[in-house]
C-alpha positions as CSV (number, residue, x, y, z in Angstrom):
1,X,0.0,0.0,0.0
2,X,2.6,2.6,-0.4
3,X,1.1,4.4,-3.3
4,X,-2.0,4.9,-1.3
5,X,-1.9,7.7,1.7
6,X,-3.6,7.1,4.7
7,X,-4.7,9.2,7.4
8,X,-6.4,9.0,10.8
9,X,-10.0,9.3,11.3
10,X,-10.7,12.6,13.4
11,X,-14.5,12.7,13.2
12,X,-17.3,10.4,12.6
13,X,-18.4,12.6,9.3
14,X,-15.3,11.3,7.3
15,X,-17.4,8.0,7.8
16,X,-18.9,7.5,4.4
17,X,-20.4,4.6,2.6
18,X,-17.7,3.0,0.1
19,X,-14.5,4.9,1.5
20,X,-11.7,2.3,1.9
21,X,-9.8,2.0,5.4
22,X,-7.5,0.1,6.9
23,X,-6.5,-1.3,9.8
24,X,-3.1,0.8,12.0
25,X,-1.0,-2.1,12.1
26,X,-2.3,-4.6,8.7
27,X,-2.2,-4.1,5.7
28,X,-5.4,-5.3,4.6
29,X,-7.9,-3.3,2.9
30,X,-11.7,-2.4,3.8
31,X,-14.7,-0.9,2.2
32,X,-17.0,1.3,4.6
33,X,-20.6,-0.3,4.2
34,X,-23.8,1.5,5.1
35,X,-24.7,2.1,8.8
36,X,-26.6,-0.4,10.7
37,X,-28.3,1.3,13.5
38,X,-29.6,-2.3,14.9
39,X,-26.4,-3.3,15.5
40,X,-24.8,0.2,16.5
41,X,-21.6,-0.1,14.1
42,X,-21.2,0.2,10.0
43,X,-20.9,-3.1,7.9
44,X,-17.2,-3.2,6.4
45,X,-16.2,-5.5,3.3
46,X,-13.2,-6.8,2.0
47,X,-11.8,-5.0,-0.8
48,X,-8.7,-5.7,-2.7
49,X,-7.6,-5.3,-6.3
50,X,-10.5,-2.2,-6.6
51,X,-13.2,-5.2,-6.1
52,X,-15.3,-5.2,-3.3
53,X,-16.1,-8.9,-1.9
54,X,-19.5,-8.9,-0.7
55,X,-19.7,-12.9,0.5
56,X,-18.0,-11.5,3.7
57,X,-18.5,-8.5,6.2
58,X,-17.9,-7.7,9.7
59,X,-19.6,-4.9,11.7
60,X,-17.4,-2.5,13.4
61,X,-18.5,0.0,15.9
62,X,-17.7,4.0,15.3
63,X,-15.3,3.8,18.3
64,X,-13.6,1.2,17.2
65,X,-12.8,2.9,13.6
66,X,-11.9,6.1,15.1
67,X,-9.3,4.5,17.7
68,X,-8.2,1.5,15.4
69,X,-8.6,2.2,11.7
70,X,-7.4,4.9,8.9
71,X,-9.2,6.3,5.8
72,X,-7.5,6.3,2.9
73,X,-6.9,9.9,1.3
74,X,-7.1,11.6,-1.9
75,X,-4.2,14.0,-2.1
76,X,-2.9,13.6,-6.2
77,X,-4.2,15.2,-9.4
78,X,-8.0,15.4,-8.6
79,X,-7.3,17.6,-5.2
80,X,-9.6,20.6,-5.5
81,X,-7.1,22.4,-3.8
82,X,-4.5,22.1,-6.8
83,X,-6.9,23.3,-9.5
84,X,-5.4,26.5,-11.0
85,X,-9.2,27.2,-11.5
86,X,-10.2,28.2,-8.0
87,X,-8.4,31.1,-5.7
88,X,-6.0,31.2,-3.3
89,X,-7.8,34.5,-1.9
90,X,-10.8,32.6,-0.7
């Protein structure tokens, strides 16, 4: 995973259906499922290869993401804050 960047996860609204995490100290890969208020935690799926393997899922609690998991991030060409299109002066 070294092309990907990974950060921590500061607040419950970076929580978003299909955002890939992974665990702090494995390697392996994780889609964020939908919320499932029942059972108080989100569903998470394995993912690997861009393919999300839906045969298998776990539910993890929000605490347990924040304290134990981190959300990949964006920061390449598609960054809004790179595009020569929108001010610096904001």
């Amino acid at each position: 995973m070294k092309n990907k960047n990974f950060d921590t996860i500061s607040d419950a609204y970076q929580l978003a259906q299909g955002s890939i995490i992974k665990e702090k100290d494995q390697e392996e890969l994780f889609e964020l499922g939908e919320y499932d208020a029942d059972k108080k935690g989100y569903n998470v799926f394995p993912f690997e290869d861009g393919v999300r393997f839906d045969d298998f899922n776990m539910v993890i609690s929000e605490k347990e993401l924040m304290d134990n998991y981190l959300l990949e991030t964006d920061k390449g060409e598609n960054d809004p804050t790179d595009d020569p299109l929108i001010s610096d002066s904001l």
